[in-house]
C-alpha positions in Angstrom: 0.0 0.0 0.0 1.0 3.4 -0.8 0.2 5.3 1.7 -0.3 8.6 -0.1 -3.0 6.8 -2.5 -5.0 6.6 0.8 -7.9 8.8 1.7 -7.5 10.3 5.2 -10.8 11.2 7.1 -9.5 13.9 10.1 -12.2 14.0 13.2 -11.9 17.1 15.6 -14.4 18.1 18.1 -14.5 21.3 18.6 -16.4 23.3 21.5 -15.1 27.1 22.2 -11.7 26.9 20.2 -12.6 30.0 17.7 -9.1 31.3 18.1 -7.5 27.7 17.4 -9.5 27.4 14.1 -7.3 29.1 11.7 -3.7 27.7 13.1 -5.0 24.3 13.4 -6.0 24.1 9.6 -2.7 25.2 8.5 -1.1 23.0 10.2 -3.1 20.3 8.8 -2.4 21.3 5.6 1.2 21.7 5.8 1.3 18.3 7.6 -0.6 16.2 5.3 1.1 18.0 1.8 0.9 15.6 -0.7 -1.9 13.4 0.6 -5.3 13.0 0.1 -7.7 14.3 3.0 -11.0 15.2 4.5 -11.3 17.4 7.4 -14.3 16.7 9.8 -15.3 19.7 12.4 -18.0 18.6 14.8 -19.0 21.9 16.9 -20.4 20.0 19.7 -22.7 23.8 20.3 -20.1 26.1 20.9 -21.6 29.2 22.5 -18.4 31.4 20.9 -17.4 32.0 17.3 -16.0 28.5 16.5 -18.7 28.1 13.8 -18.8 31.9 11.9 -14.7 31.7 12.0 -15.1 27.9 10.6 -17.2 29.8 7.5 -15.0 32.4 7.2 -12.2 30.2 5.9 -14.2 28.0 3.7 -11.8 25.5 3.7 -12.4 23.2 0.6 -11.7 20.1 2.7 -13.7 21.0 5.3 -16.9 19.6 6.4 -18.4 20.9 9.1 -21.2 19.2 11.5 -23.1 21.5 13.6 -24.9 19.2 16.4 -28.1 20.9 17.9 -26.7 20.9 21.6 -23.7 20.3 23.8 -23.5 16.1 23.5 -20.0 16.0 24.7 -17.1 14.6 23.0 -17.5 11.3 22.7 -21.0 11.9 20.9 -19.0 14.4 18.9 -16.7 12.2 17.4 -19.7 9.5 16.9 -21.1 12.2 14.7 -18.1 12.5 12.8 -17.4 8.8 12.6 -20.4 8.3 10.5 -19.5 10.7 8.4 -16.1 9.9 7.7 -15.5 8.6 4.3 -11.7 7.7 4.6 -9.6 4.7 4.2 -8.1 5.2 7.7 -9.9 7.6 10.4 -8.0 10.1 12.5 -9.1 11.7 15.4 -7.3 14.8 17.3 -8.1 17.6 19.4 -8.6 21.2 18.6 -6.5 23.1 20.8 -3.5 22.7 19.0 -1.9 20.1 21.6 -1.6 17.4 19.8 0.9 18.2 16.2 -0.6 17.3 12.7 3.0 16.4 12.1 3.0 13.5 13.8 0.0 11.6 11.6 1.7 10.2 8.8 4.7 8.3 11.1 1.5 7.2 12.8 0.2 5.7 9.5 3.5 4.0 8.5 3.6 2.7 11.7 -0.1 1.1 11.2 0.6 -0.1 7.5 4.2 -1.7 8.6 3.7 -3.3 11.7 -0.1 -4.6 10.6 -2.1 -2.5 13.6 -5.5 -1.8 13.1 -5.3 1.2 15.7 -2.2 3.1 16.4 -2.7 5.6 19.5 -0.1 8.5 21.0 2.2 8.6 23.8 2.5 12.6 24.3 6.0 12.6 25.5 6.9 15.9 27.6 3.3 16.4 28.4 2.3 19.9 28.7 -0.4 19.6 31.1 -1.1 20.9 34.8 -1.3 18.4 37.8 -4.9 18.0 37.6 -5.4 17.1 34.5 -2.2 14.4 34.1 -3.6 12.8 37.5 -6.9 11.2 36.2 -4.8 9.8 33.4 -2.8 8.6 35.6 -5.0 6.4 37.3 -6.7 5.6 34.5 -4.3 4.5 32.7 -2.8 2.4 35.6 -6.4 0.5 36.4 -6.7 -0.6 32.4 -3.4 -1.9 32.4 -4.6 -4.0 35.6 -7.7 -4.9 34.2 -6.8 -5.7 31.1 -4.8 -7.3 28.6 -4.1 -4.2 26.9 -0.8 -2.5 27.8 -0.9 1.5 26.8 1.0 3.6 28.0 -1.9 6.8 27.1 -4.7 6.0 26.7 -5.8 9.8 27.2 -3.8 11.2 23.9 -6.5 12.2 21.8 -4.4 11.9 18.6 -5.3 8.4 17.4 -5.3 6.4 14.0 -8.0 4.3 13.1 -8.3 1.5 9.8 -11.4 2.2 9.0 -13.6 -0.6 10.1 -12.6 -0.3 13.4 -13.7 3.3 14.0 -17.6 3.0 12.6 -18.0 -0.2 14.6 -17.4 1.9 17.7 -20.7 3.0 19.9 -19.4 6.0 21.7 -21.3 7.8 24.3 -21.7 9.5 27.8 -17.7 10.0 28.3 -16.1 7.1 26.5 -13.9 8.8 24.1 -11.0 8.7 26.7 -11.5 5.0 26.1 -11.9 4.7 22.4 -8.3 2.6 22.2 -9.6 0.4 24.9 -13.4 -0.2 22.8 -11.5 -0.9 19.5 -9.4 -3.3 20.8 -12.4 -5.2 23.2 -13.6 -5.4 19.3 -10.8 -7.0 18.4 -8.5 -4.6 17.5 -4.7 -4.8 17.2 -4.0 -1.5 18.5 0.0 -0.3 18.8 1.3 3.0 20.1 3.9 5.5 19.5 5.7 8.6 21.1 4.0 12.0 19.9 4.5 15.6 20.5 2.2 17.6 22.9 2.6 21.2 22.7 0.9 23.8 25.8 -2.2 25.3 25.5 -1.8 28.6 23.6 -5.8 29.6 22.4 -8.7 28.7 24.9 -9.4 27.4 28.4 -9.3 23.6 29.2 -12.8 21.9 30.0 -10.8 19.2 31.8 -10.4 19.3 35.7 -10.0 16.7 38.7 -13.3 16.7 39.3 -13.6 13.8 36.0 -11.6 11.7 38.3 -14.6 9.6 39.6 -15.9 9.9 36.1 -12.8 8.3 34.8 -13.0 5.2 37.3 -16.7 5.1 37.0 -16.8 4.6 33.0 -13.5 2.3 33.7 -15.7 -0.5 35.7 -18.7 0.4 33.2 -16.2 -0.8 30.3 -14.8 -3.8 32.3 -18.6 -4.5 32.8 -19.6 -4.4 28.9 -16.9 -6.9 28.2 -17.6 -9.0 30.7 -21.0 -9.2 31.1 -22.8 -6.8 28.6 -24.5 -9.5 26.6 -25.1 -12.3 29.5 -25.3 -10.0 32.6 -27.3 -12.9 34.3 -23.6 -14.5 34.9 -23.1 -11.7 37.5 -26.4 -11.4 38.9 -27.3 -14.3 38.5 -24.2 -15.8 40.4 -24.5 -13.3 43.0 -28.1 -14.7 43.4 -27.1 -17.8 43.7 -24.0 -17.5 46.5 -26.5 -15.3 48.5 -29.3 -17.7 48.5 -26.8 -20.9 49.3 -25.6 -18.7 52.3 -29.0 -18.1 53.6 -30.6 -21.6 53.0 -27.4 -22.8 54.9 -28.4 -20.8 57.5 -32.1 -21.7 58.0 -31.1 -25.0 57.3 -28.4 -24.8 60.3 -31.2 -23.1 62.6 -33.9 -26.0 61.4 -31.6 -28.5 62.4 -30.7 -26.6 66.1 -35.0 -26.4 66.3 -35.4 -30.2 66.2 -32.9 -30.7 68.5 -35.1 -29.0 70.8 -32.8 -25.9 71.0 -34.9 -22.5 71.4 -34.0 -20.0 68.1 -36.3 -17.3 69.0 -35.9 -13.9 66.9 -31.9 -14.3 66.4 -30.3 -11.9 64.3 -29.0 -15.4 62.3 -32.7 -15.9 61.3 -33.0 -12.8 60.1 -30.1 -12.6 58.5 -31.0 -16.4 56.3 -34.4 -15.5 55.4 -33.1 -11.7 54.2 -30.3 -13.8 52.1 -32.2 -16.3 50.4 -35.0 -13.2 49.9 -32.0 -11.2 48.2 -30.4 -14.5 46.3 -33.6 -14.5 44.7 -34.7 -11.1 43.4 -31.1 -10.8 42.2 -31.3 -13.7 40.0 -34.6 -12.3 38.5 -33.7 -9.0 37.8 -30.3 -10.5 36.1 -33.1 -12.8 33.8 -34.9 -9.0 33.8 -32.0 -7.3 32.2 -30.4 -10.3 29.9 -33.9 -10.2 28.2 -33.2 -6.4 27.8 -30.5 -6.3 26.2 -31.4 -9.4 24.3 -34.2 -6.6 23.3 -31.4 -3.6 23.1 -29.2 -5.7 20.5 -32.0 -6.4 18.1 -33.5 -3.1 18.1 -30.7 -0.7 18.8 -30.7 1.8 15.8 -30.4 5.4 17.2 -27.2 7.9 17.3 -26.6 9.3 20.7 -26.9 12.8 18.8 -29.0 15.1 16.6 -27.5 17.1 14.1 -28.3 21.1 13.3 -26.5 21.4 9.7 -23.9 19.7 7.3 -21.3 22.0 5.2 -19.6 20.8 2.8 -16.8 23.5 1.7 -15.8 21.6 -1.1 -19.3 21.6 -2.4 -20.3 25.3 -1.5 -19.5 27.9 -4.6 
């Protein structure tokens, strides 16, 4: 494969980066000289002038997707996902942290070592305290839970063949996870040192706070693969341990009652009856929910956003 016969389809959220606009489509084009290339905006409803300064430059490789309200990024880059129409799909930021530069050493890497997803390292990361601590931990708890050993899973600069980035379903927060998703779909996903460059334009929408956010769609992940399409196996085994437990128990405080032994109101009895109660509604909701997503799977067929306007700049005269 050559890679500059290859069509390139670039993804890049965008919510308040109006200043960023113009420097980060120069850079693309200086990067990517030579090649063949789309460029996606999705203004995820920027309440600044992202979108008139987007129209301003008429970039003819631009499209841009205006969504109807602030989804968030993840639903951003769903949106421009399904639009994409390149052999390999890119995604970056648009505050200018991560380099354009750095793409096509990504795609050699892809096409010569046979990855399906190549992701970034930012070496020399330019980022405060509380925004490298979340990644931190993040990144620490996948590599524990998982067979997947990447070193940042945070960079946002990310190649994708093309297959692997329309199969993903992205919502709520899981675009800091999109490495993770493509490779629980059976991705071969490598990695490789990139630049990161300091904020210049704009104010960062990342803070500590997404900590618990972080660990929370972290278990929610570990939870898909493990249990997304049969979670009766967790309730359901749950279920069953509390209900042995409590039968045990009454069975144990049957046993002292024929022996003549007085039982009373102990806390035990309690305790076996409110098991083998709790054994049993868990392992009917689990049947509850495996029959839900039995029902989710076969009629799933909505995006988790609404768009406002298309713009083609190749297209508009």
């Amino acid at each position: 494969m050559n890679i500059k016969d290859t069509f390139l389809s670039l993804v890049i959220p965008l919510f308040n980066e109006q200043d960023n606009i113009h420097p980060l489509l120069a850079n693309i084009d200086v990067a990517l000289k030579g090649h063949t290339y789309e460029i996606i905006l999705v203004d995820d409803f920027s309440t600044d002038k992202t979108v008139s300064e987007i129209k301003k430059v008429r970039h003819p490789k631009v499209k841009l997707i205006e969504l109807r309200k602030n989804y968030g990024q993840s639903s951003a880059l769903a949106a421009g996902f399904d639009n994409a129409k390149g052999d390999f799909i890119i995604t970056l930021d648009g505050d200018l942290q991560n380099d354009p530069e750095d793409i096509i050493p990504m795609l050699r890497k892809l096409h010569d070592e046979h990855w399906d997803v190549v992701v970034g390292i930012r070496t020399k990361r330019k980022d405060s305290f509380f925004k490298k601590l979340p990644s931190k931990i993040a990144n620490g708890l996948i590599r524990k839970a998982t067979k997947l050993n990447i070193k940042d899973h945070g960079c946002a600069l990310k190649i994708f063949k093309r297959q692997f980035a329309k199969e993903l379903n992205l919502y709520g927060e899981m675009h800091r996870f999109i490495g993770l998703l493509a490779f629980l779909n059976g991705a071969r996903v490598g990695e490789i040192n990139v630049k990161h460059h300091p904020r210049v334009y704009g104010k960062s929408k990342y803070g500590l706070g997404r900590t618990f956010k972080v660990l929370n769609d972290i278990l929610l992940i570990l939870f898909q693969r493990n249990y997304l399409q049969k979670p009766l196996y967790l309730l359901g085994n749950l279920g069953i341990l509390f209900f042995v437990i409590g039968a045990i128990i009454n069975v144990y405080l049957l046993i002292e009652k024929i022996l003549g032994n007085e039982i009373g109101d102990r806390p035990l009895l309690i305790l076996g009856v409110l098991l083998v109660l709790v054994g049993v509604q868990l392992f009917t909701t689990g049947i509850a929910i495996d029959l839900q997503m039995r029902t989710y799977y076969e009629t799933q067929n909505t995006r988790p956003y609404k768009i406002r306007d298309i713009t083609d700049f190749e297209k508009v005269d």
